[in-house]
N, C-alpha and C positions, 0 to 999 in steps of 0.2 A: 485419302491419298490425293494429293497436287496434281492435274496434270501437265506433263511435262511440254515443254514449251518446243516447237521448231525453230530454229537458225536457221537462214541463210550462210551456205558456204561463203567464204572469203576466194576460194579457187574456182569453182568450176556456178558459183550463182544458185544451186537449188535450194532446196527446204531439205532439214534433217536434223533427226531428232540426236542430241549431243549424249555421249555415254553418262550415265548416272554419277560414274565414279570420278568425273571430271566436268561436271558441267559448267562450272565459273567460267572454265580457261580455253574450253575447244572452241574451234571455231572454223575448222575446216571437216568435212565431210568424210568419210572412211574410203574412197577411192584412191587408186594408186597415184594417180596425176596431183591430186590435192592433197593426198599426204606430204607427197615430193612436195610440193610448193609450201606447205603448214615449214618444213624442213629447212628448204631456205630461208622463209623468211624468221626462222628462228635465230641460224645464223645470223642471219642482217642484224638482226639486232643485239647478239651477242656482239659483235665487232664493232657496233657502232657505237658500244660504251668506252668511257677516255680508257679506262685500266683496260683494257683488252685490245685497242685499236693496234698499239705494235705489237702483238704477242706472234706474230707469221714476220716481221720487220728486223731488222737492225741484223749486226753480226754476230753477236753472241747467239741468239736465237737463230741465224744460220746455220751455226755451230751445234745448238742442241739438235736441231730438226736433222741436221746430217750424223747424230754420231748416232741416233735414236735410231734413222734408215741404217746404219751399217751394222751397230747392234741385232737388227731384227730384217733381214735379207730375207727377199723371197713375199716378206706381207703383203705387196700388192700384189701380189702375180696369184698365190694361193688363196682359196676359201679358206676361212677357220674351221679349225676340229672341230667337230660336232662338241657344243655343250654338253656337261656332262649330265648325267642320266635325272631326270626327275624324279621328283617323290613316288610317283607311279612307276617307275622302275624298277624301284628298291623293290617295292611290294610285291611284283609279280617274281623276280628272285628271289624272294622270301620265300613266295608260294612255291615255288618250286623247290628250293633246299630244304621246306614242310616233307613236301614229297617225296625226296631222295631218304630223307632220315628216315620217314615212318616207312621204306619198303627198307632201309639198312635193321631197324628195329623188328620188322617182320620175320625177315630171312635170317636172322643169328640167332644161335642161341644164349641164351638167360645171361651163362660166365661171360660169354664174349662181346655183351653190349655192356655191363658192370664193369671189365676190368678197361675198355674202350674210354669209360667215363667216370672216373676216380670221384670225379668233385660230386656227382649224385650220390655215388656210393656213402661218398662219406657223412654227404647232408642225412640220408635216409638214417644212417646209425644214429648221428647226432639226436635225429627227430623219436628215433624210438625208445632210446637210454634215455631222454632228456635233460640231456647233458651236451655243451659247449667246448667239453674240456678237455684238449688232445690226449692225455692220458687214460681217459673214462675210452673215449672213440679207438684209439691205440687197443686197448684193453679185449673193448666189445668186438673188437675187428680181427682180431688174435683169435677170440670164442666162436667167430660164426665161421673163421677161415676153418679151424678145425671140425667144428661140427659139419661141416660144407664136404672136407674132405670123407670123414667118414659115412658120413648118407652115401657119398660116391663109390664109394668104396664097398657100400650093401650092408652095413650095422645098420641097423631099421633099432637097436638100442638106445641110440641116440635121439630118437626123432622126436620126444617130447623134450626136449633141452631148449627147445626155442623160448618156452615160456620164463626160463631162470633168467635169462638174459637181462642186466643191469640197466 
């Protein structure tokens, strides 16, 4: 592995080692004061190319810079909204709608998490008949509502019917 080389600031003169992920092009130090100045003199040089020098100039550009302020009242005076949430954000509301579900899953019972969530239902029948095919799942789902109801009901006649199931 290379070792990496120090720079002298261009702002404030000391030695410092440039971020890896930019090293061609830094050339100013991580402090506030020299950040600010890397800043300006970025500007300067933006403005002192010919296609950019009138872009703040002339009257047309008066005109956009004034309808762009009337459009958007208040920009200077207010902070921006906080950006929006990061990828570690998602994650930790992930983790926690995890946890609201698996205590909703704890606390219900068997009917009332299945009828809560049709589309498992229907995958599980799918997966068990082996079949895709709304009619076959239509069918099986007609068989187990009835076998469903009479277990409930206290027929214990019924209870080996699971196994015919298509």
């Amino acid at each position: 592995m290379t070792r990496q080389r120090q720079r002298k600031c261009l702002g404030c003169g000391t030695l410092f080692r440039p971020d890896p992920r930019n090293v061609r092009h830094q050339r100013y130090c991580c402090q506030a004061a020299c950040r600010q100045a890397s800043k300006a003199a970025s500007q300067r040089r933006w403005l002192s190319r010919p296609e950019n020098q009138d872009y703040f100039r002339g009257a047309e550009n008066v005109v956009r810079v004034q309808r762009w302020r009337g459009e958007h009242p208040g920009y200077w005076r207010h902070p921006g909204s906080p950006a929006p949430g990061a990828l570690q954000d998602d994650c930790r509301t992930q983790a926690i709608e995890i946890k609201e579900e698996s205590a909703f899953l704890v606390g219900e019972a068997l009917q009332e998490v299945l009828s809560a969530q049709p589309a498992v239902l229907i995958g599980l029948i799918a997966h068990l008949t082996d079949s895709a095919l709304q009619e076959d799942i239509a069918r099986s789902t007609r068989r187990l509502l009835q076998l469903g109801k009479d277990i409930l009901s206290g027929g214990r006649e019924h209870a080996d019917q699971a196994s015919h199931l298509p």
